[in-house]
N, C-alpha and C positions, 0 to 999 in steps of 0.2 A: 432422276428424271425417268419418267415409264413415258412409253407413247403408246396409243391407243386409235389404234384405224377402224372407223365404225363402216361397214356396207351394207347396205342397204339392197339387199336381192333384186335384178332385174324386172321388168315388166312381167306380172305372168299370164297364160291364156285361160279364157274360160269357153274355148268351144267347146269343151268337153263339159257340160254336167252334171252329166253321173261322177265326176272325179271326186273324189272328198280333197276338202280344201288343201291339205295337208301335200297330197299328192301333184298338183298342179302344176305342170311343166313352164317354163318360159314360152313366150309371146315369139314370134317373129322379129318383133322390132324390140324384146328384151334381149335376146343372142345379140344383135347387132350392138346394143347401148351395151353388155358385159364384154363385146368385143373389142369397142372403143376404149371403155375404163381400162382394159386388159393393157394396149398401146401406152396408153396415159399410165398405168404403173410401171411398164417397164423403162418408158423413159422419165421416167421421176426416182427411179430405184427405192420404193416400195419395199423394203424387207423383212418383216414381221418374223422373229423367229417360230412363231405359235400361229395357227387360224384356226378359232373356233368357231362350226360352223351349226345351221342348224339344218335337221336332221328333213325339213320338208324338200321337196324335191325343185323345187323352183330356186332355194338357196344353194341346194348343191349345184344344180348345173350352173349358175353364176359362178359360184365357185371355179367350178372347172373350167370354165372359159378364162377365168385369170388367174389361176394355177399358176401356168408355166412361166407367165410375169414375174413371178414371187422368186422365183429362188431356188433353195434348199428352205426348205419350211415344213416344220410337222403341222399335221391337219388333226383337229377333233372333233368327231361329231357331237353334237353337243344338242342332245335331246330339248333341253330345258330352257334353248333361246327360239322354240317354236313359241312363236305369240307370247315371250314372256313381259311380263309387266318390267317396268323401270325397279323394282325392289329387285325381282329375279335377276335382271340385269347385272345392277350393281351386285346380289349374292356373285354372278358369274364372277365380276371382275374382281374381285375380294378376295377369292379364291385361284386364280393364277397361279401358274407357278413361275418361279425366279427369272424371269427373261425378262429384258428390257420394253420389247415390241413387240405387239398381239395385232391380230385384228380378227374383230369381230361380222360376220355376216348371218343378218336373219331378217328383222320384218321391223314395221310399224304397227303400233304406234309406240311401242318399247322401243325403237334406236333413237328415234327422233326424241323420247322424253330425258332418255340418259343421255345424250348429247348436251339438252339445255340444261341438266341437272350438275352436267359434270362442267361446263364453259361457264370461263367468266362471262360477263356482259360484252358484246363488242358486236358488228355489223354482219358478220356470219353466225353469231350465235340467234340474234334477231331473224336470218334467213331460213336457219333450220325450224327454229320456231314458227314460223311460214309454215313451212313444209320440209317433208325430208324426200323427195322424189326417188321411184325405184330407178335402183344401181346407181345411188349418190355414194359418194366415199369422203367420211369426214375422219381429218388426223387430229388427235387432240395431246398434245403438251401438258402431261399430267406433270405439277411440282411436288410428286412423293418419291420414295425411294423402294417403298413395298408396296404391290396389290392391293394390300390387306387396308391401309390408308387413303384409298382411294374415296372423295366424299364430294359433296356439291361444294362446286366453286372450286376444285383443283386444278382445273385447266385451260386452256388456252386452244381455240382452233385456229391450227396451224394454216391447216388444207382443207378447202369444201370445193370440191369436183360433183359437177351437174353430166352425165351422159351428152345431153341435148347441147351443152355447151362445146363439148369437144367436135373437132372435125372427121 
């Protein structure tokens, strides 16, 4: 059994338009929602041996706000989950290495496709497909034993945490 935490990077700001997208800081009310999420991991005990993350600046700082939630956790920066499609995705997850529990933070519309790519059918998989809202955190119950097996329809979402829903 592998588990799989998808995040979905906070709100980010565009008062800035000279900023190339890539660069784009969080929002005011995006710290506040990766602040919340950060609470909600720690008392959920969230512990992902592995975060890979990606490399634009709005994912990092979500990151870093729920950092210190996590644990003892290595971090990678992970160029290749900037705006990656759901193939890239899946390449990511494929390629793993031996740990149990990852979680992935980076963007749309690549979390939200591999989320419904990789969940059974059931009434959270139906909501991601809605939407995947920035700084949502979806856990998904993959039934493999390797990365490398990882395929549509392996899993099961455990957990889908909405910001806006938390206190």
């Amino acid at each position: 059994m592998k588990r799989l935490h998808v995040l979905r990077h906070a709100k980010s700001s565009w008062d800035d338009r000279s900023l190339a997208d890539h660069d784009r800081p969080l929002a005011p009310r995006g710290r506040r929602a990766a602040s919340r999420m950060a609470r909600w991991i720690a008392e959920h005990d969230v512990r992902p041996q592995l975060v890979c993350c990606s490399t634009a600046v709005r994912a990092r700082e979500t990151l870093d706000r729920i950092l210190p939630s996590l644990g003892d956790v290595a971090v990678r920066q992970e160029p290749s989950l900037y705006m990656a499609s759901v193939e890239g995705l899946l390449d990511v997850v494929r390629e793993l290495p031996d740990v149990d529990e990852v979680m992935l933070v980076g963007h749309n519309p690549g979390l939200e496709a591999l989320t419904v790519l990789l969940a059974r059918p059931s009434a959270e998989r139906d909501r991601v497909h809605e939407k995947l809202p920035t700084g949502a955190l979806v856990t998904l119950e993959l039934a493999v034993d390797a990365w490398a097996r990882v395929d549509a329809g392996a899993g099961t979402i455990s957990t889908l945490v909405l910001p806006r829903e938390l206190d």
